[in-house]
C-alpha positions in Angstrom: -77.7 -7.0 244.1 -79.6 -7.8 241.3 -78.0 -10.1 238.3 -78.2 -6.9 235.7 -76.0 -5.0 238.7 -73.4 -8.0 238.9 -72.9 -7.8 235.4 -71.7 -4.5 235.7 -69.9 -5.8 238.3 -65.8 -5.3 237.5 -65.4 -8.1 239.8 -67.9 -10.4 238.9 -66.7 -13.4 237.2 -68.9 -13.0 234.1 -66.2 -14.4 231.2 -65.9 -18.3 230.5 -62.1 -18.8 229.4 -62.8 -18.9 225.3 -64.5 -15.7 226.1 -61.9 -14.0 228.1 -59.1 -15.4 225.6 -60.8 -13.8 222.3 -61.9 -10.2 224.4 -57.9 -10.1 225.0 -56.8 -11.2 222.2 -54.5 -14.3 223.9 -55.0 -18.6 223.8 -56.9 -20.4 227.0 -53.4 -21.6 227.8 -52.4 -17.8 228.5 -55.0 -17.4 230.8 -53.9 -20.8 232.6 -50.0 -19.6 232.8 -51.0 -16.1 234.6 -53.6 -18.0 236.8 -50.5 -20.3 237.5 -48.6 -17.5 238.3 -51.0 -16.1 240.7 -51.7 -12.8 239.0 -55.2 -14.1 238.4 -57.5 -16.6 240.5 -60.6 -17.7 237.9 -63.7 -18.3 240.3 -65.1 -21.7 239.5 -68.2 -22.0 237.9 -70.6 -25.2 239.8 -69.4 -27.4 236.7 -65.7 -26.6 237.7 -65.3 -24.0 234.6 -63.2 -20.8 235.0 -64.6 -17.6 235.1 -62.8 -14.5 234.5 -64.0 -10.9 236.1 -63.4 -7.6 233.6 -60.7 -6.7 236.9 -58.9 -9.8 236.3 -58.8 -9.7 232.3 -56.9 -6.4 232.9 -54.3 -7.4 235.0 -54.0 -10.2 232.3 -53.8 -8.1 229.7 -51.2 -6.0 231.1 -49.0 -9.0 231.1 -49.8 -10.1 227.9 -48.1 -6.3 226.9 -44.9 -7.0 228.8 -45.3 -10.8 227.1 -45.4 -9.4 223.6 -42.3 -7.3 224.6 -40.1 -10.6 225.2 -41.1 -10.4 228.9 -41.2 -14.5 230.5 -45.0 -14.8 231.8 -43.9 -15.7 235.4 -41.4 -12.1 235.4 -44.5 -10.3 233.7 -47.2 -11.6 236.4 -44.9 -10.4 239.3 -44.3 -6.9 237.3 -47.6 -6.1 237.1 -48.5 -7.4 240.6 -45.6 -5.1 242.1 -47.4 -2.1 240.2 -50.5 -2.5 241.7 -49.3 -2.8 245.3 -47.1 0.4 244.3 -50.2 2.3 243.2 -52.4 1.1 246.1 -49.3 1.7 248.5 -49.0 5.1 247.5 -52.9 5.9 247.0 -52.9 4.8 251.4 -50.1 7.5 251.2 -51.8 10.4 250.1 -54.3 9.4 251.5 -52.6 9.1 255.1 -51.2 12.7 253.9 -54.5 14.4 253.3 -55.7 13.7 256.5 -52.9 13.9 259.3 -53.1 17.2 261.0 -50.0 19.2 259.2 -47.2 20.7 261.2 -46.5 24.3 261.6 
C-alpha cells in the first residue's frame, strides 16, 4: 500500500493529538480520558507520540455527544462501545440470515 493509499486509510493513524483535538472540537486531555477508558488505543508514533485514525476520532466524537449531554466519559465510552458491538452483532445476524437455507 502506497503512503497516498494509507492516508485514505480510515484506520491509519494519520492525526497527532493537537490535530485530532481541534478536527473534533475537544482538549488533548479528552482524547487521553477515552483512550483511558479503552474506547480508543492511539498507535504510538517511533518518538512515543499518539496517533489518532479518522475510525477512532469517530468513536471519540460520539462520546464527546453523550459528554456534552451530561454523560460521565467512562459511562459514555462503554455506551458507545456497546453500540458498536450491537451493530456488528446484528450485521453477523442478517448476515447468518441471508445465507442459511430457509425452512419450508
Amino acid at each position: 500500500m502506497s503512503s497516498t493509499d494509507r492516508s485514505e486509510d480510515d484506520d491509519h493513524p494519520v492525526y497527532t493529538m493537537g490535530g485530532a483535538a481541534e478536527l473534533i472540537g475537544v482538549t488533548p486531555a479528552f482524547l487521553r480520558a477515552v483512550g483511558e477508558a479503552g474506547l480508543i488505543t492511539p498507535l504510538r508514533s517511533g518518538g512515543g507520540h499518539r496517533r489518532y485514525s479518522r475510525d477512532q476520532l469517530r468513536l471519540a466524537s460520539r462520546a464527546r455527544d453523550l459528554v456534552d449531554q451530561g454523560t460521565p466519559v467512562e459511562a459514555a465510552c462503554r455506551i458507545v462501545s456497546l453500540e458498536d458491538s450491537l451493530d456488528e452483532a446484528l450485521r453477523i445476524n442478517a448476515e447468518l440470515r441471508g445465507s442459511a437455507p430457509q425452512d419450508a
